[in-house]
C-alpha positions as CSV (number, residue, x, y, z in Angstrom):
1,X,-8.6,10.5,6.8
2,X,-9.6,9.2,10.3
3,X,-7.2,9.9,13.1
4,X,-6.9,6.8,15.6
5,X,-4.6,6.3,19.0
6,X,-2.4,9.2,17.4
7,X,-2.3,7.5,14.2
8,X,-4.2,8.4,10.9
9,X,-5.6,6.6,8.5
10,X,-6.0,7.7,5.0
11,X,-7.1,6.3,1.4
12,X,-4.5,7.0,-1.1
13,X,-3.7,5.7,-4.8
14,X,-0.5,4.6,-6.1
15,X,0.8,2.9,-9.5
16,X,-3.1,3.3,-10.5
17,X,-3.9,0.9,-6.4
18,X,-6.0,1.9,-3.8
19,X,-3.8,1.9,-0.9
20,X,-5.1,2.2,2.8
21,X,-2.1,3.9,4.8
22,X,-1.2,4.2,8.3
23,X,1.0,7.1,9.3
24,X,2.0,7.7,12.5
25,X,1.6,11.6,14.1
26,X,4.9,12.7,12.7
27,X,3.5,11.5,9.1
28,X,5.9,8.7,9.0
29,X,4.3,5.9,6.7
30,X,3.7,2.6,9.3
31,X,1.9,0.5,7.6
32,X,0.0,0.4,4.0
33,X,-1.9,-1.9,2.3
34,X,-3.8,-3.2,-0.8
35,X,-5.6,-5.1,-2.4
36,X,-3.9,-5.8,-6.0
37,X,-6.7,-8.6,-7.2
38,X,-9.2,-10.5,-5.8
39,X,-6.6,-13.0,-3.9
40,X,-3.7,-10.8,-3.5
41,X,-2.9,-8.3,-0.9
42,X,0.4,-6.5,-0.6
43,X,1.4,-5.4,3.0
44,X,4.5,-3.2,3.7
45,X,5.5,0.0,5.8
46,X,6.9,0.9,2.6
47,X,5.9,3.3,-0.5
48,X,8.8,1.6,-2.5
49,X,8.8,-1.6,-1.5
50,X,4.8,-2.0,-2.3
51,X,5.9,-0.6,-6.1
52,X,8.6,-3.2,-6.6
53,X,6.7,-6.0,-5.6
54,X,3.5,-4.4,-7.4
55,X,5.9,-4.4,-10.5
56,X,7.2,-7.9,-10.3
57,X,3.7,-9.1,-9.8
58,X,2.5,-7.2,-13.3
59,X,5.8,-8.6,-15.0
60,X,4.8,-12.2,-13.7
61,X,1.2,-11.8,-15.2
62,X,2.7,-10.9,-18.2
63,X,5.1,-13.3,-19.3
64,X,2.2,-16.2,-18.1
């Protein structure tokens, strides 16, 4: 994790992603992002939202 401007920047994992998350100094989640394929990126200040729309994207590859 790297600390910048009183926020923090940390490399997580979620749903099997690499996330880059920005948390403020009370740990609140601000902004996190990834990179779901090679022309995709998912940007949200939210753990949930990024796992819906992570899921709806897997459901969309599968039905294709």
């Amino acid at each position: 994790s790297v600390s910048q401007g009183g926020y923090i920047f940390t490399d997580e994992s979620l749903n099997n992603k690499d996330l880059r998350v920005v948390r403020n100094s009370s740990r609140q989640t601000v902004l996190l992002y990834s990179f779901i394929d090679k022309n995709i990126i998912i940007i949200t200040s939210n753990e949930n939202t990024f796992s819906a729309l992570l899921n709806k994207y897997l459901i969309g590859k599968m039905v294709k």
